[in-house]
mmCIF file of the N, C-alpha and C atoms, coordinates in Angstrom:
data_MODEL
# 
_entry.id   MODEL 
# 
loop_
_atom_site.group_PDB 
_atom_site.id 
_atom_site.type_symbol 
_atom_site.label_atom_id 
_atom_site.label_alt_id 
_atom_site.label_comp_id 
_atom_site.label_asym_id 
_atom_site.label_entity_id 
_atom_site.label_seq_id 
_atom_site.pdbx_PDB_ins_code 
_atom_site.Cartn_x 
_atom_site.Cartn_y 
_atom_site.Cartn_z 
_atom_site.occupancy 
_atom_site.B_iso_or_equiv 
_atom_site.pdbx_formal_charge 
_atom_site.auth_seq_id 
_atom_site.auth_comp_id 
_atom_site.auth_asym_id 
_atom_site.auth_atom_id 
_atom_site.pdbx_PDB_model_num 
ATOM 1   N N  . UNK A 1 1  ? -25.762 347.277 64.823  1.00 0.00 ? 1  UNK A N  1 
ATOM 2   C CA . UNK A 1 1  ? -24.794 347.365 65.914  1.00 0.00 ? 1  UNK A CA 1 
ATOM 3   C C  . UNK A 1 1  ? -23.689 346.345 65.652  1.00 0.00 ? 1  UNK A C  1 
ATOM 4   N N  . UNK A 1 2  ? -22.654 347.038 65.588  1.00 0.00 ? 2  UNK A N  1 
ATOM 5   C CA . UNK A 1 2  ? -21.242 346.107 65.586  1.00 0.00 ? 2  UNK A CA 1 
ATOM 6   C C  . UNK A 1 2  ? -21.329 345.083 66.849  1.00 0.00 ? 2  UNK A C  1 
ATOM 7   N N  . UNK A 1 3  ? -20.996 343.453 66.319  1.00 0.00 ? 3  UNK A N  1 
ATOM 8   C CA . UNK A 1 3  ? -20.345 342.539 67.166  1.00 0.00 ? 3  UNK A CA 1 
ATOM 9   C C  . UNK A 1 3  ? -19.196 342.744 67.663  1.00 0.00 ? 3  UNK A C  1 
ATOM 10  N N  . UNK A 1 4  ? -19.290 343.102 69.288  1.00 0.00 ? 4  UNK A N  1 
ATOM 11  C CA . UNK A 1 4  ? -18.377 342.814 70.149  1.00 0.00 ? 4  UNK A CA 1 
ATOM 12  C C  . UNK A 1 4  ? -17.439 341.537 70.495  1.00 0.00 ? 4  UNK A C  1 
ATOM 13  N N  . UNK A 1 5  ? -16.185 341.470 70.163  1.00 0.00 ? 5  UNK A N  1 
ATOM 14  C CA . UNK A 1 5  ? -15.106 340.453 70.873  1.00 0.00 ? 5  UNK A CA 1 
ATOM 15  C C  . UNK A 1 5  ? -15.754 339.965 71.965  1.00 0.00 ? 5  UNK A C  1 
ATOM 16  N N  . UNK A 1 6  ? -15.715 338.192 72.352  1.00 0.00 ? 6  UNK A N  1 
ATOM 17  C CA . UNK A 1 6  ? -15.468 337.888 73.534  1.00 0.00 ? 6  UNK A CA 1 
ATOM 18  C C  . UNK A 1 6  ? -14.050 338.317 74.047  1.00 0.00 ? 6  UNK A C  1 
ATOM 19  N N  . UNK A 1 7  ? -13.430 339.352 74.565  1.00 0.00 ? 7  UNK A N  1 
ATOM 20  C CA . UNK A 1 7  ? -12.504 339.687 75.307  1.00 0.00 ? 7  UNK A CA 1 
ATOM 21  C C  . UNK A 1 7  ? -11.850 338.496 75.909  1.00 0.00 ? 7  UNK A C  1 
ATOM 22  N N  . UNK A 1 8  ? -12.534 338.170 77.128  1.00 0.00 ? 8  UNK A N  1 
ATOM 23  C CA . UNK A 1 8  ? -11.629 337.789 77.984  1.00 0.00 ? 8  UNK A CA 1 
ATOM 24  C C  . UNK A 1 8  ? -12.622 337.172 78.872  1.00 0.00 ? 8  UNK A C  1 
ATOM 25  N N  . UNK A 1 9  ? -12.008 335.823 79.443  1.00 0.00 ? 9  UNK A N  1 
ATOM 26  C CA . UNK A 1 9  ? -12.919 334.775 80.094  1.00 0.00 ? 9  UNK A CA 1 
ATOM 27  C C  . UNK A 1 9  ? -12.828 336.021 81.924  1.00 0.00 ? 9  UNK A C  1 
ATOM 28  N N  . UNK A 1 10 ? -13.767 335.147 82.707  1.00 0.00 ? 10 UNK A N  1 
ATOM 29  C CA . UNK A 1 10 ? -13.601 336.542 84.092  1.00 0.00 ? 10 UNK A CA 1 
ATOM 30  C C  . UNK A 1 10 ? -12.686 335.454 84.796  1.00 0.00 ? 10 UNK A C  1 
ATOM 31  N N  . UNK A 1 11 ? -12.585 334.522 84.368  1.00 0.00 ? 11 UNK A N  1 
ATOM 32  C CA . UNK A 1 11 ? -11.612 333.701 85.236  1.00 0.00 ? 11 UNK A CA 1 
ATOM 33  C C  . UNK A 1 11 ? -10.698 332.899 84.241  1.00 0.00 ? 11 UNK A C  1 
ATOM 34  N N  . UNK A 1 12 ? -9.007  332.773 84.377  1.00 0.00 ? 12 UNK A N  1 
ATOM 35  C CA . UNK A 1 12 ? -8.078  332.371 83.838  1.00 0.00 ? 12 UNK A CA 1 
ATOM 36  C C  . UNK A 1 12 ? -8.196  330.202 84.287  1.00 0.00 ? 12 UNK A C  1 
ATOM 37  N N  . UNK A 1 13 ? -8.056  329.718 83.991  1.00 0.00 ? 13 UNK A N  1 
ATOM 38  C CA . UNK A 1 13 ? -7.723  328.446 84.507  1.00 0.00 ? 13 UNK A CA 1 
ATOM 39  C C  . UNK A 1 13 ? -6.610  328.337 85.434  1.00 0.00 ? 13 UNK A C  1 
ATOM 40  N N  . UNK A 1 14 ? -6.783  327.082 86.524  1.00 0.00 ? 14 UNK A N  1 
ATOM 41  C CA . UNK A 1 14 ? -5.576  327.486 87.649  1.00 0.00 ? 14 UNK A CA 1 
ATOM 42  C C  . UNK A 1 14 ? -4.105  326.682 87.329  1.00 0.00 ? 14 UNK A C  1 
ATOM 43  N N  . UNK A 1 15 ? -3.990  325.885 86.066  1.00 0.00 ? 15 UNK A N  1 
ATOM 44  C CA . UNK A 1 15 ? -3.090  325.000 86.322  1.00 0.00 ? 15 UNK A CA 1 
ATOM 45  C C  . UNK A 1 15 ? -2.468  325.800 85.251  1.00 0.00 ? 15 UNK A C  1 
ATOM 46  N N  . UNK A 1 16 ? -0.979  325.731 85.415  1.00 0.00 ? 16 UNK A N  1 
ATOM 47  C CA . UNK A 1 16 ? -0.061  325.697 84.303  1.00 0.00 ? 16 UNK A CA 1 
ATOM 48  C C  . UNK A 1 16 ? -0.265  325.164 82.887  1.00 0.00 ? 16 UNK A C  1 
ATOM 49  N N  . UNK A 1 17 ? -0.891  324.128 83.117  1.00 0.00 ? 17 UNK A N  1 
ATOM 50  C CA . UNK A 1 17 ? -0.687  323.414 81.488  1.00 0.00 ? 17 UNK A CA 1 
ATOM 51  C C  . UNK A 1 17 ? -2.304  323.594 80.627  1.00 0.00 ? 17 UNK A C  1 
ATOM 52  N N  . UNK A 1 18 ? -3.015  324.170 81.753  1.00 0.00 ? 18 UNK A N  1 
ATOM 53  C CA . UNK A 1 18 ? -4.333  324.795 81.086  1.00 0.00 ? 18 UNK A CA 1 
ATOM 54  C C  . UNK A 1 18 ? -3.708  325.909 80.404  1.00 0.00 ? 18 UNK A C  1 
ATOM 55  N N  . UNK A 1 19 ? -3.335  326.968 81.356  1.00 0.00 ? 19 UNK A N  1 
ATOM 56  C CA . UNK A 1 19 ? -2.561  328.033 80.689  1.00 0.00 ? 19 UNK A CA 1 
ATOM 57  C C  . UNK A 1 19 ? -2.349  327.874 79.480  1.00 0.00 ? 19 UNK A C  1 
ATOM 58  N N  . UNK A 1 20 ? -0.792  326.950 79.387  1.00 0.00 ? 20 UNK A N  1 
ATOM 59  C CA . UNK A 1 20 ? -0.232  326.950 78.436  1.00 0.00 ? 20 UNK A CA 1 
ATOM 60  C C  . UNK A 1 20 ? -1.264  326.481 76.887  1.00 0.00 ? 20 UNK A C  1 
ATOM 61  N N  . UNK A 1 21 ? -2.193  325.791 77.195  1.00 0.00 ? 21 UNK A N  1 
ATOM 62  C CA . UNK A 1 21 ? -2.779  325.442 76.175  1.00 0.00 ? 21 UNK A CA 1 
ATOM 63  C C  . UNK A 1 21 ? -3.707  326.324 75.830  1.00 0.00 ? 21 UNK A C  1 
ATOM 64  N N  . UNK A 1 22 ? -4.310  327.325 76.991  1.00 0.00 ? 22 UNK A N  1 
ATOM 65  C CA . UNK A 1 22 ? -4.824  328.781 76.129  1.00 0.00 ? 22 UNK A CA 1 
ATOM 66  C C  . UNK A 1 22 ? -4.249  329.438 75.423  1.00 0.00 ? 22 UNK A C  1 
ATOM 67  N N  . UNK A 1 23 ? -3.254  329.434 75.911  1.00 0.00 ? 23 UNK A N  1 
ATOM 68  C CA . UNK A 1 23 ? -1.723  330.699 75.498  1.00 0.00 ? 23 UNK A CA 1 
ATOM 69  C C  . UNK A 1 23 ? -1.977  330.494 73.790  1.00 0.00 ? 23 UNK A C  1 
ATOM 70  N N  . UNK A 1 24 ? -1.938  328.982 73.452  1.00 0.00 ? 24 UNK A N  1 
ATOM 71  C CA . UNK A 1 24 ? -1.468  328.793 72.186  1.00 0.00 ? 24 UNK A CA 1 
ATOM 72  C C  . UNK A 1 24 ? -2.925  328.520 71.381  1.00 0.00 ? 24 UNK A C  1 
ATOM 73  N N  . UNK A 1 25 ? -3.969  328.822 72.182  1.00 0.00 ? 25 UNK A N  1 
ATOM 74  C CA . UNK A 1 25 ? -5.438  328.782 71.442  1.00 0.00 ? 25 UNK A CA 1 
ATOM 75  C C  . UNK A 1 25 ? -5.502  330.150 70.981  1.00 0.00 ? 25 UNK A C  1 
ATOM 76  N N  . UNK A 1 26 ? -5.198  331.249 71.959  1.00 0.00 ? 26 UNK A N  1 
ATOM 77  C CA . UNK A 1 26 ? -5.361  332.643 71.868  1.00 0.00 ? 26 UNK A CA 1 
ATOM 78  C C  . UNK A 1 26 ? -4.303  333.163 70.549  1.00 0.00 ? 26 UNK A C  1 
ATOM 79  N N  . UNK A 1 27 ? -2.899  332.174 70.810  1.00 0.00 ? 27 UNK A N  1 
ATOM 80  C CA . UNK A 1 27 ? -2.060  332.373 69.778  1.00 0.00 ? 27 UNK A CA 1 
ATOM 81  C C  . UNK A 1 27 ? -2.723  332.780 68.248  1.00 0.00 ? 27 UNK A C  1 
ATOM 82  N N  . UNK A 1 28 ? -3.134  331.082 68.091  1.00 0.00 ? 28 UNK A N  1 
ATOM 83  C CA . UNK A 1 28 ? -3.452  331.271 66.735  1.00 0.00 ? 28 UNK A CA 1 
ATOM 84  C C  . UNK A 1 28 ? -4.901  332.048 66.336  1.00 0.00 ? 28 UNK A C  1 
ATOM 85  N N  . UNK A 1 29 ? -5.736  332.695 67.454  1.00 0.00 ? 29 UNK A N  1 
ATOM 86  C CA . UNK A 1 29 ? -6.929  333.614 67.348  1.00 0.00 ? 29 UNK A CA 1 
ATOM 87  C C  . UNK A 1 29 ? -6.347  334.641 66.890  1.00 0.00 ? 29 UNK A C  1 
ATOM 88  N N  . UNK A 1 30 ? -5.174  334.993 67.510  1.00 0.00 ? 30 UNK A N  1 
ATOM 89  C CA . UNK A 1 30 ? -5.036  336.368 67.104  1.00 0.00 ? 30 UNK A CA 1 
ATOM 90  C C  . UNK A 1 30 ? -3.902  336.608 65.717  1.00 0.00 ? 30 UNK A C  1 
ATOM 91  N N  . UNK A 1 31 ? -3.467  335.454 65.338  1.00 0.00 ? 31 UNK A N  1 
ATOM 92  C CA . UNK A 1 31 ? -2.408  335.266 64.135  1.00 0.00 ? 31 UNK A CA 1 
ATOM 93  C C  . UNK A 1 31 ? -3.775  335.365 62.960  1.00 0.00 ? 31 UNK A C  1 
ATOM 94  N N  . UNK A 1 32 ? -5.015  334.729 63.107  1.00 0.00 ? 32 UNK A N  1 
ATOM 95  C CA . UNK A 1 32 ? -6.204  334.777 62.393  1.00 0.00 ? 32 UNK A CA 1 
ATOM 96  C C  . UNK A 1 32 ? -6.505  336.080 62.065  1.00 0.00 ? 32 UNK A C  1 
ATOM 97  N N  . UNK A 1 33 ? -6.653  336.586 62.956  1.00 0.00 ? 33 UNK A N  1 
ATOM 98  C CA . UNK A 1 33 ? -7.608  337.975 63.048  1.00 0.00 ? 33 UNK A CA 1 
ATOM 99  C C  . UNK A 1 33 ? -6.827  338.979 62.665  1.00 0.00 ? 33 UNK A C  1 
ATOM 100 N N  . UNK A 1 34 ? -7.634  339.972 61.780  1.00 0.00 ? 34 UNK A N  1 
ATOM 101 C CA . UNK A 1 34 ? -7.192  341.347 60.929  1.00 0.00 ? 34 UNK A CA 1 
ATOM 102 C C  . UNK A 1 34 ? -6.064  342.204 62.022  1.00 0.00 ? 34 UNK A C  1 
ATOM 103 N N  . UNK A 1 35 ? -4.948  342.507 61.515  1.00 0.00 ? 35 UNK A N  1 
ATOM 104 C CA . UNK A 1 35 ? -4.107  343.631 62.577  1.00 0.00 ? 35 UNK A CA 1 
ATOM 105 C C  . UNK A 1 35 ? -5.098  344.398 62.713  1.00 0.00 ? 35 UNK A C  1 
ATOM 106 N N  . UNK A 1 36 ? -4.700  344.813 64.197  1.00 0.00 ? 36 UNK A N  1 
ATOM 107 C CA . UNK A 1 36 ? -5.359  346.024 64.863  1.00 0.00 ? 36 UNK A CA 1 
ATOM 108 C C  . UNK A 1 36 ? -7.143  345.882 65.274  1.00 0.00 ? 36 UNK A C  1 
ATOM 109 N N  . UNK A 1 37 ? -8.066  344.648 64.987  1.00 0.00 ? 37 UNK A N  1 
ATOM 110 C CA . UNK A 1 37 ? -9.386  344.543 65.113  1.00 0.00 ? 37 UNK A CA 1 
ATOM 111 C C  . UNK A 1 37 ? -9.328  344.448 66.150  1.00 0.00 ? 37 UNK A C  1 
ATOM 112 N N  . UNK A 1 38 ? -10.767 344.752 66.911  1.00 0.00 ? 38 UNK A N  1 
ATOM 113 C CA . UNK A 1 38 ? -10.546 344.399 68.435  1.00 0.00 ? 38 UNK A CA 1 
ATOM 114 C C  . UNK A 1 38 ? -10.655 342.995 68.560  1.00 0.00 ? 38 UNK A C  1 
ATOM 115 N N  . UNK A 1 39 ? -10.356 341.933 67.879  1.00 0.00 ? 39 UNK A N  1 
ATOM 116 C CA . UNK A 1 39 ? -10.178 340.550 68.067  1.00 0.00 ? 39 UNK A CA 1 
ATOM 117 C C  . UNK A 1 39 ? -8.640  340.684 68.359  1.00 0.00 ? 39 UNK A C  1 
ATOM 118 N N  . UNK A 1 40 ? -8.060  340.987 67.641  1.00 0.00 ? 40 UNK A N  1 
ATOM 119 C CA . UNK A 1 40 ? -6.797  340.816 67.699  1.00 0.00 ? 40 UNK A CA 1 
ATOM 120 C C  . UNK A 1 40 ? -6.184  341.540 68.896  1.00 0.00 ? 40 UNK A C  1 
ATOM 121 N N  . UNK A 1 41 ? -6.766  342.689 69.037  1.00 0.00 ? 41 UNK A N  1 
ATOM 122 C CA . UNK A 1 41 ? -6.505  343.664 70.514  1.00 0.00 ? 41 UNK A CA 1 
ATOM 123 C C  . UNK A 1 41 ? -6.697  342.593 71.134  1.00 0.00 ? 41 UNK A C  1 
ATOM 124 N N  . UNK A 1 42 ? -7.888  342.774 71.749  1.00 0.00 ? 42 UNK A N  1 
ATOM 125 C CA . UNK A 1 42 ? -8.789  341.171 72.662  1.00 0.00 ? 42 UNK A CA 1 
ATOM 126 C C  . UNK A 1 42 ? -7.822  340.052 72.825  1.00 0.00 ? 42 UNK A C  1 
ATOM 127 N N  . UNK A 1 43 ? -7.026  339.421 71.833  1.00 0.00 ? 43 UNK A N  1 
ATOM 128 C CA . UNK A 1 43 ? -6.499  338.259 72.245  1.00 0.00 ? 43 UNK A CA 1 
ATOM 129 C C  . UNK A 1 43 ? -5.317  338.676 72.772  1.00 0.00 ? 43 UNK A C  1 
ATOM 130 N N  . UNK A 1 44 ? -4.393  339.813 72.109  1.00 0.00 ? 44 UNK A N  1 
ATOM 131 C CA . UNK A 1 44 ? -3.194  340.274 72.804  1.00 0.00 ? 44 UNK A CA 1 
ATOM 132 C C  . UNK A 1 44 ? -3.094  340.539 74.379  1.00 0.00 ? 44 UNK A C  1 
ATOM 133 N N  . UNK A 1 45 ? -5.084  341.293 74.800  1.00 0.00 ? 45 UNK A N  1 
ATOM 134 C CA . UNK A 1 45 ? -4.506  341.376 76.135  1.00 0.00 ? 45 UNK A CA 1 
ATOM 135 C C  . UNK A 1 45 ? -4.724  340.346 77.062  1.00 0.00 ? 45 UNK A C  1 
ATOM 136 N N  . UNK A 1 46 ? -5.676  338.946 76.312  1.00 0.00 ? 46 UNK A N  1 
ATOM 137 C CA . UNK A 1 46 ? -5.539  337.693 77.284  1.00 0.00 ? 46 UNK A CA 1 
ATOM 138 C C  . UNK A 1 46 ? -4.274  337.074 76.990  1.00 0.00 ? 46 UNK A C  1 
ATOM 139 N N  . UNK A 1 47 ? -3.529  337.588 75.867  1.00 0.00 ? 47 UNK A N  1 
ATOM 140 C CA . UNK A 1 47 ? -2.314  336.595 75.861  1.00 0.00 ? 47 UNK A CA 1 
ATOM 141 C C  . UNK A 1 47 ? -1.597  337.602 77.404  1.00 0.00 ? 47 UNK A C  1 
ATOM 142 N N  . UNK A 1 48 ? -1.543  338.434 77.366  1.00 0.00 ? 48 UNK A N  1 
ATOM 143 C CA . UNK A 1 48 ? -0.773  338.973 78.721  1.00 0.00 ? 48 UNK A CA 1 
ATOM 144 C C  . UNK A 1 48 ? -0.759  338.735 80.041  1.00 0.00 ? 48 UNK A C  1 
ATOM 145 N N  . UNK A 1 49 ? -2.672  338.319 80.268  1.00 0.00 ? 49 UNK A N  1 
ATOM 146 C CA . UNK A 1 49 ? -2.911  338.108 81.155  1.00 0.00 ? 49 UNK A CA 1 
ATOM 147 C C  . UNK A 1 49 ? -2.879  336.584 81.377  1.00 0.00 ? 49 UNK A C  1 
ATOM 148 N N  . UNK A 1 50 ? -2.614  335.972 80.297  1.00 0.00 ? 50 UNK A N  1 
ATOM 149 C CA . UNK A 1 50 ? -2.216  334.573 80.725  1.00 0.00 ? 50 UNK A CA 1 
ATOM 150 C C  . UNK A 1 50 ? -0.307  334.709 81.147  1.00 0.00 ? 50 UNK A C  1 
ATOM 151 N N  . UNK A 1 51 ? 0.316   335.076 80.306  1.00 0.00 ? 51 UNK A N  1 
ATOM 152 C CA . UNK A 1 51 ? 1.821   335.252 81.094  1.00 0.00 ? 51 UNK A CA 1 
ATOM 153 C C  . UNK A 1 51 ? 1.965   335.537 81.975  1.00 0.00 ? 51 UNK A C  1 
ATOM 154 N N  . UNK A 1 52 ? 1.332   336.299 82.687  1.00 0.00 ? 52 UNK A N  1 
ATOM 155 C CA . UNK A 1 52 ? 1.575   336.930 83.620  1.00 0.00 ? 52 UNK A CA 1 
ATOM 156 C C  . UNK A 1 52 ? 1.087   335.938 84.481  1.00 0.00 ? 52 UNK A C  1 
ATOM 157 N N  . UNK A 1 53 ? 0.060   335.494 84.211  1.00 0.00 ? 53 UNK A N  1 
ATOM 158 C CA . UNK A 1 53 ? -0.185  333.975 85.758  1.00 0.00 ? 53 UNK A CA 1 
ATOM 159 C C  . UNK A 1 53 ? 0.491   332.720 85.554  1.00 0.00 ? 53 UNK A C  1 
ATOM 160 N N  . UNK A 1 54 ? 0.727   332.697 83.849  1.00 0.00 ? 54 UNK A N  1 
ATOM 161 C CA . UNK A 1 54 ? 1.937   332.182 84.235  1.00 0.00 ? 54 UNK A CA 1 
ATOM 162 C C  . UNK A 1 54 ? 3.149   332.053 85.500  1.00 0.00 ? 54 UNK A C  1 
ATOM 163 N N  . UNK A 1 55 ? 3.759   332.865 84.598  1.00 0.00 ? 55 UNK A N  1 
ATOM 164 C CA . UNK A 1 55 ? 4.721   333.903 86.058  1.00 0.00 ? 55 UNK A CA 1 
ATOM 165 C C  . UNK A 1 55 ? 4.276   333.955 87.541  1.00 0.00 ? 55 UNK A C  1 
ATOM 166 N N  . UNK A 1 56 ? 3.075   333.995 87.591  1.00 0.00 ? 56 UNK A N  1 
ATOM 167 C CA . UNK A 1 56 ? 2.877   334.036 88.888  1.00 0.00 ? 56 UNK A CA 1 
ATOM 168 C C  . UNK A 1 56 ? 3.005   332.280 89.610  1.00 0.00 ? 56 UNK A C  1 
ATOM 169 N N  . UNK A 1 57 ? 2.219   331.798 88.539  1.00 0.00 ? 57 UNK A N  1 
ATOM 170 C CA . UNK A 1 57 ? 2.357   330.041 89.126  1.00 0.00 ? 57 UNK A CA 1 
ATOM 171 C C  . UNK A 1 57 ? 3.964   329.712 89.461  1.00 0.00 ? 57 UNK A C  1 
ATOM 172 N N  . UNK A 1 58 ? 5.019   330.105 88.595  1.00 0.00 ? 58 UNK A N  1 
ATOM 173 C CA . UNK A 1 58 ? 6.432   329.751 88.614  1.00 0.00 ? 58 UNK A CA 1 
ATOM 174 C C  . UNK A 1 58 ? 6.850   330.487 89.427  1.00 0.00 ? 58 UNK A C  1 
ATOM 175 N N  . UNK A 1 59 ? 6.621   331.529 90.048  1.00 0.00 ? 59 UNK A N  1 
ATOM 176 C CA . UNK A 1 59 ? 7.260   332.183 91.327  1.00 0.00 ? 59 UNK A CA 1 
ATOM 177 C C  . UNK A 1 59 ? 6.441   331.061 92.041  1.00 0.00 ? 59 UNK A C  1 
ATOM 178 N N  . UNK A 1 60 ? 5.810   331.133 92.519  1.00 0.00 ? 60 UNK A N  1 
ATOM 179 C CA . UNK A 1 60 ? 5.304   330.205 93.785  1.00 0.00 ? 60 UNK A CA 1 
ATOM 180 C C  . UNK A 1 60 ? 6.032   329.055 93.661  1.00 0.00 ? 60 UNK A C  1 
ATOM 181 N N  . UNK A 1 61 ? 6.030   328.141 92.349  1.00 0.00 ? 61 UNK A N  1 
ATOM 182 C CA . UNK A 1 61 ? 7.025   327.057 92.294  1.00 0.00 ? 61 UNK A CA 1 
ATOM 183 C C  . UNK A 1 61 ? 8.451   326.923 93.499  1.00 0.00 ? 61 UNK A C  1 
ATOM 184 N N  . UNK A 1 62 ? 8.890   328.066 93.193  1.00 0.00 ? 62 UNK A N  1 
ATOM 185 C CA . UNK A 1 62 ? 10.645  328.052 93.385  1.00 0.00 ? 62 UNK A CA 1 
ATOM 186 C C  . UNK A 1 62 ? 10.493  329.416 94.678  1.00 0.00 ? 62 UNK A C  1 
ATOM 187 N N  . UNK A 1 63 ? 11.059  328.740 95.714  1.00 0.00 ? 63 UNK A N  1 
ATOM 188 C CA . UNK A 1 63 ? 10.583  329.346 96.961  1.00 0.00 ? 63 UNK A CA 1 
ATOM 189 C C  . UNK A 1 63 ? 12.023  331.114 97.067  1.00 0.00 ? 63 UNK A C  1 
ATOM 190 N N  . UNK A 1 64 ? 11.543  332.363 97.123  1.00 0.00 ? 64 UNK A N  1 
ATOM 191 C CA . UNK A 1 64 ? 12.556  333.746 96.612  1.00 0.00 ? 64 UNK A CA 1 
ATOM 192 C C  . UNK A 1 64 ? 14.106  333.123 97.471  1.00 0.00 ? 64 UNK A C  1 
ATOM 193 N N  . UNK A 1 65 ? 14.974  333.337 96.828  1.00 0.00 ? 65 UNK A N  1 
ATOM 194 C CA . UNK A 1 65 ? 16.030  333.426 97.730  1.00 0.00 ? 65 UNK A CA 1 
ATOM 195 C C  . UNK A 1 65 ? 16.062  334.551 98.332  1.00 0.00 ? 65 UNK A C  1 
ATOM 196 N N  . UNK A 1 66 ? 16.890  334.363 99.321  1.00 0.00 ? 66 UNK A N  1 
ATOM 197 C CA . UNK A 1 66 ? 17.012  335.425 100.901 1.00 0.00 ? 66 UNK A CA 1 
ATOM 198 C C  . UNK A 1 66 ? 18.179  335.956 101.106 1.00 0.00 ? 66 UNK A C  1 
# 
């Protein structure tokens, strides 16, 4: 039986600068890993799902203009 990717943690870290320092762990996982393996899938879609809470932390930052 083929080894499965750890995918994706079930919970992101809450601070920004955790983030950012996954962002660039996941970076170089997936600069490692064969194009197209599901490692490399796998890290592309936690790199997304870390931008994206990114993004979400920096909207909350800066209150919408009206």
């Amino acid at each position: 039986m083929a080894h499965e990717p750890d995918t994706q943690p079930t919970e992101l870290p809450g601070t920004r600068a955790e983030l950012e320092a996954l962002h660039g762990e996941t970076r170089r996982r997936r600069n490692r890993a064969a194009h197209g393996s599901p490692e490399h899938v796998a890290a592309i879609d936690l790199l997304g799902r870390i931008e994206v809470e990114i993004a979400r932390i920096e909207r909350e930052m800066v209150p919408p203009l009206v």
